[in-house]
N, C-alpha and C positions, 0 to 999 in steps of 0.2 A: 511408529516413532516420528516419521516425517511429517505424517498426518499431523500429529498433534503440535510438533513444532510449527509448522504453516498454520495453525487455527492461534495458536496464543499469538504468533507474531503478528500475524493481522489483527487481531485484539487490540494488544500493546500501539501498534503502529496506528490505526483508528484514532484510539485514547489519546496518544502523542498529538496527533493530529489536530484534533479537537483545546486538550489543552495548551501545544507551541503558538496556533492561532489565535488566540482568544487574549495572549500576556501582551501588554504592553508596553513592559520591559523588553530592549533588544536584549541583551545578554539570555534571558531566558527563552525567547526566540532563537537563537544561537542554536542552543544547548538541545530543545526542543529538538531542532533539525537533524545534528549531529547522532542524537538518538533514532532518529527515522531514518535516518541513514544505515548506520548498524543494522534496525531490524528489516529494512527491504530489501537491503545485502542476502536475509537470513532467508526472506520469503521468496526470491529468485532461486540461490542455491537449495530450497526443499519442494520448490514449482519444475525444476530441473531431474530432480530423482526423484519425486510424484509423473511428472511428465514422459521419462525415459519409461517407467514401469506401465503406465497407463496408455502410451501412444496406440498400440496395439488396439484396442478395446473404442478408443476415444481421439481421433487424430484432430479433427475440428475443433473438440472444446478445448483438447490442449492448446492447441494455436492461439482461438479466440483467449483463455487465461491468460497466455505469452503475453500477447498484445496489449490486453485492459491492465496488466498489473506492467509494462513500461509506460503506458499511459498515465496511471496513476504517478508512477514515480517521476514523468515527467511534469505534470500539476501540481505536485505537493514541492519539486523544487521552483517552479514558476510560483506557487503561491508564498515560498517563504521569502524567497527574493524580494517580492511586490512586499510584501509583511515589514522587510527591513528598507525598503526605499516610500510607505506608507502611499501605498498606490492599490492598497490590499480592499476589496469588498466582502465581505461575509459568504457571499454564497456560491466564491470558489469553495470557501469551506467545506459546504456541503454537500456541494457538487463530489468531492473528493470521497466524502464520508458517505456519500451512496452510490458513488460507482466500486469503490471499497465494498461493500454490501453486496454490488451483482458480480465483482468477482469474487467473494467468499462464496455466493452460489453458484458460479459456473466450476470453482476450484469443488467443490461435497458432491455435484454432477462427476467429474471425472472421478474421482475418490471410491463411489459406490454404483 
């Protein structure tokens, strides 16, 4: 059950990601954010009891996940900030959306 909350939420959160960026409308930038908020809330708290059950087996990648998914969430609020003061370039964007990618593989590494 964790598993698969942690796989949609980083879906959803990605997707967010990609579409909060890209509007340029503030209000939907806003809104964007407020939703990536909710789901990395979601991905911390099931990276936490993924982590607890997994330390044993996997003490490293849990760490290393710890670290690249506060990373993440520290870039994605540096990039919306930059987004609503128009200081934003594209390829935090993607920067974001493919370190999101190596921690959805370092998270399926501890998982199995």
């Amino acid at each position: 059950m964790w598993v698969t909350l942690n796989y949609v939420c980083w879906a959803i959160l990605l997707a967010n990601f990609f579409w909060g960026l890209t509007r340029k409308i503030k209000k939907r930038v806003i809104d964007s954010m407020m939703i990536s908020r909710l789901f990395y809330w979601l991905i911390v708290i099931s990276q936490v009891v993924i982590g607890l059950r997994s330390f044993h087996r996997h003490p490293l990648l849990v760490g290393i996940g710890a670290i690249t998914t506060l990373v993440i969430i520290a870039l994605s609020e540096t990039a919306y900030g930059r987004k609503q003061e128009i200081n934003y370039t594209p390829k935090l964007l993607w920067f974001l959306i493919g370190l999101g990618l190596i921690s959805i593989g370092i998270q399926t590494t501890v998982n199995f």
